[in-house]
N, C-alpha and C positions, 0 to 999 in steps of 0.2 A: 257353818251357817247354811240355815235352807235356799233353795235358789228361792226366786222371788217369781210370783205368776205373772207371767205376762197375755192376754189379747191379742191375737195379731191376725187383722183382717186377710183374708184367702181369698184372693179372686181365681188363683186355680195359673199367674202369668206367671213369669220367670221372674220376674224381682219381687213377688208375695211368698213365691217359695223360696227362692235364694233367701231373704230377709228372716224367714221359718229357721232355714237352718243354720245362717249365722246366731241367730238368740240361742238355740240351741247347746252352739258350740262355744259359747261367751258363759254361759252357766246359768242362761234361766229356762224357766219351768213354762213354754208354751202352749197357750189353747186357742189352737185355729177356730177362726169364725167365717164363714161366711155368708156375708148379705145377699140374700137372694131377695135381688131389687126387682127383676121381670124374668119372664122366660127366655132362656138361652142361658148362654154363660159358661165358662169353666167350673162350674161345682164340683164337676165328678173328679176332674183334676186335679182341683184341689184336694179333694178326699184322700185320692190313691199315694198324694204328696207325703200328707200327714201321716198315713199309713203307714207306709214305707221310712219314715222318721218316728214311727211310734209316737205322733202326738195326740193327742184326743183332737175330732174333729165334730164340729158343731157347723149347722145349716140355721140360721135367722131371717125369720118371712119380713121382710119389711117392706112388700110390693104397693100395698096400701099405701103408704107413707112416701114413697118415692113414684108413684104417680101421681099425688098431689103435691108435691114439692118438688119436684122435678119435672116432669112430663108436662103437668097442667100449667106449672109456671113458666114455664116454654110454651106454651101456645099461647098463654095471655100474653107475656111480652111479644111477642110477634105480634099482637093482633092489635098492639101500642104504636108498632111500629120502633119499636127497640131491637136491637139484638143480644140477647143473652147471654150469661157464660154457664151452661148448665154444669158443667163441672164444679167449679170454683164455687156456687150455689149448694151441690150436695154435698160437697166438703163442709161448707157454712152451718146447713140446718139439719142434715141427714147422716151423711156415712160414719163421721167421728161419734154424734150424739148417740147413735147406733150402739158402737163399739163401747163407748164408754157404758152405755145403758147397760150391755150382758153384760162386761166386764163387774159394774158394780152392784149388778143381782145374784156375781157367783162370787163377791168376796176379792175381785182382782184391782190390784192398783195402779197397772199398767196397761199401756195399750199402744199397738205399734202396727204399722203399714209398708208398704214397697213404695213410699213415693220417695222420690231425690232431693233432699232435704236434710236439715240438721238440725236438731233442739239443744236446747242446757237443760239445767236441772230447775234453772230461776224463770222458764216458760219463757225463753227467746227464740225466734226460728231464724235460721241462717241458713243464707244458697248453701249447694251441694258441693261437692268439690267438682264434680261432673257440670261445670254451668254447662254444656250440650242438651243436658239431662235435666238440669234445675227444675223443680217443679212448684216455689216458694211461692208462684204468682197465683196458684191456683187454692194454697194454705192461707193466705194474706186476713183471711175472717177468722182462724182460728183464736181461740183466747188464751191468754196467757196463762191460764189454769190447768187448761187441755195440754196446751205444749208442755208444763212442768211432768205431766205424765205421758209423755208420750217420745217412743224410741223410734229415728230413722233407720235400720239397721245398714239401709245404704249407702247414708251418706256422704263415706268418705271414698267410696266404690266409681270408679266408668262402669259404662254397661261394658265396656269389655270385661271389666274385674268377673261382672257380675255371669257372663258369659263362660268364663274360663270354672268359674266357679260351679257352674249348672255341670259343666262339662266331666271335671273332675271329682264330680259328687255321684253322677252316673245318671243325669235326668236328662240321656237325649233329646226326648219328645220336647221339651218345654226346649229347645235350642232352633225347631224348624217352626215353634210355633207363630204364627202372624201376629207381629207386636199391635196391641192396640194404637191408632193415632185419630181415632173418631169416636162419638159418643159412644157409650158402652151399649148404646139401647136400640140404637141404628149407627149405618154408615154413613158415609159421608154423601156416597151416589144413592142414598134414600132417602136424604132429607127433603127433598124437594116431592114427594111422595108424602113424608111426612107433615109437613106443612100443611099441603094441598086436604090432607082428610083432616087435620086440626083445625085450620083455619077457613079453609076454601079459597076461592079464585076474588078477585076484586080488579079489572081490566083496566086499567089508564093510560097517559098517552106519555110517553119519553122523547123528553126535550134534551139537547147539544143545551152547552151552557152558554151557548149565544143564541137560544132562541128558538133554533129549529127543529121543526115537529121529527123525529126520528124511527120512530114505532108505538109498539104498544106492550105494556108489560103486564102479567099476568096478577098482578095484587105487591105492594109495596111489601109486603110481609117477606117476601120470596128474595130479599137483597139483603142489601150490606153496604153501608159504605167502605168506600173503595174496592169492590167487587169487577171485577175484568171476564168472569166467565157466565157464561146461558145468562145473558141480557135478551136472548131472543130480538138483536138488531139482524139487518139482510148481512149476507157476507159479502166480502169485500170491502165494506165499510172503514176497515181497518182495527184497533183497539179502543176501545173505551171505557173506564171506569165511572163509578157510580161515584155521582158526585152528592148530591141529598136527595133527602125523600119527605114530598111535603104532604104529610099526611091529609093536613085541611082539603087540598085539592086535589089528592091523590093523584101527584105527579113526582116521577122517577126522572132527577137530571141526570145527567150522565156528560163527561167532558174527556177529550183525549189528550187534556194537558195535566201533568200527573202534580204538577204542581201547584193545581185548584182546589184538591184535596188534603193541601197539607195544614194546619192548624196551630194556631202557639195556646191559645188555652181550651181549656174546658171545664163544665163543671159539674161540679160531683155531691152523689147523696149517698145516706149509708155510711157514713165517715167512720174506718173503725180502724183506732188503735190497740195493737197488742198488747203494750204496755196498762190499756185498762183508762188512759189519760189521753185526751183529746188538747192537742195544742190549741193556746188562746192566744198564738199570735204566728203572723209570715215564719214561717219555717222554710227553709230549704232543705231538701233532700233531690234523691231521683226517685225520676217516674217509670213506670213501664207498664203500658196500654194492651199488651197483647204476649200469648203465650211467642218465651224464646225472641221477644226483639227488646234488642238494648234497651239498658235504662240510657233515660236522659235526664240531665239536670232540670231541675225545676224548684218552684216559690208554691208554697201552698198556704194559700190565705184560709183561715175559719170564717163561714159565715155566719156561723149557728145555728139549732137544730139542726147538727149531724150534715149539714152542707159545706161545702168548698169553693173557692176557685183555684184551679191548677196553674201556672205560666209557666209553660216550658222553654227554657234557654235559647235551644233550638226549634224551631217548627218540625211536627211530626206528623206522619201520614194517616191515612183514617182512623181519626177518632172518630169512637162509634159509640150512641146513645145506647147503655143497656150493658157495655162490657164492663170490665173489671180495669182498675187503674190501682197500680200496685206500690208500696211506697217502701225505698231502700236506704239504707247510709251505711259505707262501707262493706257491703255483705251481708247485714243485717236489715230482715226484713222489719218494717214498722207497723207494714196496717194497709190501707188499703181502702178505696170507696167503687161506687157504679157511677160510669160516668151517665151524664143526665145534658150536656148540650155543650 
């Protein structure tokens, strides 16, 4: 039987290549792609990967596409005063539609990634076996049709599996390399840079959540709820988190009691299940608001047109207008909306 062609996006990191030459070694036929979403990036790493495994390696300009879908949808939601998940976003309308697009202009039925995940064949996603690693919360938009074609080769892998595997395959370099854990397009210590030439400055005045005038912050865009660092308060002052952000009158609260911040529901737009079928009535499952923090139990009411209300069991810590709210039962992921308030 011929092996079967597979896609398999190359960002040039150690589990795009480890992923490479497990499909390899499982018996199918792959063609590294990689999305050349801006300038920078592992490309040439990925090149020498494929090389070096004799796979054919293919470069896809898709920078166009991922500055408007990514980049510029990042500064508009900031300028809403949301905060974002651009990740979770380019997986939704960019990096898979991507993959899928070359795949089915060269004839390929398959398409596969390094992310920590698991699919079936009937287009189900399931955590990883690595939950450390899990990265389901940020796949939760893909659709059920996507998933029926698509292979996590990591799935059932730790990153140490996936470590030992780099090691004994002979890929030192990709062993010292700096694991991504911030946008692919900036750091973490540049967003605030970032922002500032996206959005620019907007000065307001930061109030204690009893009242008291406290400072002044440089534009609501530049937070987060429950955010504890560069509040730009005097020192000494002690710890403070961001408590909301009222855009109407462009005031930053902020409160040192952590339990001002915590929340039992929210609500949600964008309501998308995997399955293809939106529940018309209270559901229970779990929730989980943010990358790597437990699910909690929760009731998820339809409100219609693609809206929600959440009630979580337990109250949970900032929920945040603009992020992703992830939806689970037993391991399996369901779907997923943006929270909205």
């Amino acid at each position: 039987m011929a092996a079967k062609r597979i896609v398999i996006g190359m960002s040039g990191g150690v589990d795009s290549s480890m992923s490479l030459l497990l499909l390899k070694q499982q018996g199918w036929e792959p063609v590294g792609v990689s999305l050349k979403l801006h300038d920078g990036g592992h490309i040439e790493t990925a090149k020498s990967v494929c090389e070096k495994l004799g796979i054919p390696h293919h470069i896809y300009d898709v920078q166009e596409d991922f500055k408007r879908c990514v980049i510029d949808f990042l500064a508009s939601e900031l300028k809403e005063g949301r905060t974002p998940n651009p990740c979770a976003e380019c997986n939704r309308v960019l990096k898979f539609s991507k993959l899928f697009e070359f795949a089915n202009a060269h004839g390929i039925g398959y398409v596969a990634t390094g992310h920590y995940a698991r699919s079936t064949e009937n287009g189900e996603l399931l955590r990883a076996k690595d939950l450390s690693k899990d990265q389901t919360y940020g796949l939760c938009f893909l659709a059920k049709e996507q998933l029926s074609r698509i292979i996590f080769p990591l799935g059932e892998l730790t990153k140490a599996d996936v470590f030992s595997l780099a090691k004994k395959a002979g890929f030192p370099s990709l062993l010292t390399q700096k694991q991504s854990q911030d946008l692919c397009f900036i750091s973490g210590k540049g967003l605030p840079k970032f922002i500032e030439e996206k959005v620019g400055r907007n000065p307001g005045p930061i109030f204690g959540s009893k009242g008291k005038r406290l400072g002044i912050h440089k534009g609501l865009h530049f937070y987060t709820i429950g955010q504890r660092k560069r509040l730009g308060l005097p020192g000494g002052t002690g710890t403070y988190y961001v408590k909301s952000l009222d855009n109407a009158n462009n005031i930053l609260t902020v409160t040192q009691n952590r339990s001002e911040i915590l929340q039992s529901e929210a609500f949600l737009s964008n309501l998308h299940f995997i399955s293809g079928k939106l529940p018309e009535k209270e559901t229970t499952l779990s929730a989980q608001i943010r990358y790597h923090q437990p699910e909690v139990e929760a009731v998820l009411k339809p409100l219609g047109s693609g809206t929600a209300c959440i009630t979580f069991k337990k109250p949970i810590e900032a929920v945040t207008p603009g992020q992703v709210c992830a939806f689970y039962k037993n391991g399996l992921c369901l779907g997923g909306g943006i929270i909205t308030g």
